[in-house]
FIKE-879151 format. One record per atom (N, C-alpha, C): z, x, y. Coordinates in steps of 0.05 Angstrom, whole numbers, plus 5000, padded with zeros to 4 digits. Layout:
<recs>
ZXY ...
</recs>
This chain:
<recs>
428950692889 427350602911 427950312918 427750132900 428549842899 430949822907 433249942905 436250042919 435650132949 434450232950 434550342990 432950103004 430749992992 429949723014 431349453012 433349552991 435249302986 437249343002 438049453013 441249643022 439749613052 437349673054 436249673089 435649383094 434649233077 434248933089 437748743093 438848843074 441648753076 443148833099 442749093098 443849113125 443649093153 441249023156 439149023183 438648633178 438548603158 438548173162 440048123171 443448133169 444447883184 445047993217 443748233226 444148283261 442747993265 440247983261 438147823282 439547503283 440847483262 441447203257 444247213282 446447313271 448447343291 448247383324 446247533331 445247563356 443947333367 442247133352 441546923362 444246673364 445446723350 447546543344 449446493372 449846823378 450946893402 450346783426 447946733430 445946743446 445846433458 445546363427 444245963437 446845803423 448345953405 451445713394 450545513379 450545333380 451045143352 448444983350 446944973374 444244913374 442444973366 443645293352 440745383341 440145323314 442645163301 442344993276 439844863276 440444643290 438544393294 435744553297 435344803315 433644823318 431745043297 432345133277 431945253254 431845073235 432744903231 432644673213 429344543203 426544513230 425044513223 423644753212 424144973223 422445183214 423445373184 426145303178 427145553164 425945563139 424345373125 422445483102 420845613109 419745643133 416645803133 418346083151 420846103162 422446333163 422746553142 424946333119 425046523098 422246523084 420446433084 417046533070 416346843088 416546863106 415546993125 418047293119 419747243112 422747443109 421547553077 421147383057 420347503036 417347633033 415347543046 413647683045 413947973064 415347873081 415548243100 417448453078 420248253063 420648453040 419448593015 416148433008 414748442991 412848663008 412748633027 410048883040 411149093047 414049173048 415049363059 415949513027 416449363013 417249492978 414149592975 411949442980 409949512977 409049882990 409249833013 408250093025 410450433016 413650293013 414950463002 414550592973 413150442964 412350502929 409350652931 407450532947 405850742953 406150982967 407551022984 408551212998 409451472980 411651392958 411751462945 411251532917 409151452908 407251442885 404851552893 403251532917 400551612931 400151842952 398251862964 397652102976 398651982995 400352133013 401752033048 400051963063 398052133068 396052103083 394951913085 393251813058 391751543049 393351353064 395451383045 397251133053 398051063086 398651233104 399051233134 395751033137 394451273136 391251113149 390550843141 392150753114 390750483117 392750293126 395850353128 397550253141 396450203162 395650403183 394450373213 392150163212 389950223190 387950053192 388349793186 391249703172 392049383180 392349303199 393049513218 394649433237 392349303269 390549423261 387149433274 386349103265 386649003233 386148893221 387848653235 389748623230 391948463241 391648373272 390048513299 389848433323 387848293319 385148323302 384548183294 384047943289 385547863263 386347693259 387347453280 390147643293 391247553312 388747393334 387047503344 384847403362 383747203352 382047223336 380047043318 380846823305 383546823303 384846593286 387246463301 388246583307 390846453322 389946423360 388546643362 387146533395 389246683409 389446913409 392247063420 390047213440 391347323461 388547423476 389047683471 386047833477 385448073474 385548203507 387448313511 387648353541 387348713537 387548763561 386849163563 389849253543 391649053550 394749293538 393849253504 391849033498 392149063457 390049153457 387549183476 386249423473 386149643476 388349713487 389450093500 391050093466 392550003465 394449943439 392550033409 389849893414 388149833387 386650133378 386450173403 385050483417 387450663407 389750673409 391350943396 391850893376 392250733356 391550743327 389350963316 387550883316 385151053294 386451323322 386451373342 387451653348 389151843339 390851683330 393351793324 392551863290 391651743272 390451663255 390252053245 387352173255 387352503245 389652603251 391052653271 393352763260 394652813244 395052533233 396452553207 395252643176 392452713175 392052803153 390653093163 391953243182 391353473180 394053713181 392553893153 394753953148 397954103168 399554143155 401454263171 401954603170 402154723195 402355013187 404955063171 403755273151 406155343134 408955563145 411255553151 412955723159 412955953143 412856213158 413156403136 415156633142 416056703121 418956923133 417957143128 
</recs>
């Protein structure tokens, strides 16, 4: 398991870097230079929460695990509002609204195929 999110962050990290590189050239040194500790903080914790949900995923009930995935995600606009001052406009409330919808779907069961 620790092999496949290793093998996916390796291979999916250095696009975003190269594509910016592309993009802005030699400037984007200078301009990463102030931020790139709280970058790579921000790179290891998304590798720490994503090992995270893969280990529950697979250790736990799917279901569980989906629904409270979603209910971070509720948690997180949140956040996003109350703390950072991001606005709450109709598209992250249409957005906030299909979460918990989507939500029963996923823990009801699936019909079984039969021959």
């Amino acid at each position: 398991m620790i092999d496949y999110i290793a093998w996916l962050f390796l291979c999916q990290g250095p696009v975003l870097p190269l594509l910016a590189l592309a993009r802005r050239g030699r400037p984007l040194f200078a301009q990463l230079k102030p931020v790139c500790g709280i970058g790579l903080t921000g790179g290891a914790i998304s590798l720490l929460a994503y090992g995270l949900v893969i280990s529950a995923q697979a250790h736990g009930d799917l279901a569980t695990v989906a629904a409270l995935r979603e209910t971070s995600i509720l948690i997180a606009a949140l956040i996003a509002t109350l703390l950072f001052h991001e606005r709450f406009g109709r598209l992250r409330l249409t957005a906030d609204a299909v979460v918990p919808a989507a939500s029963p779907s996923s823990n009801s069961p699936t019909p079984e195929l039969v021959f």
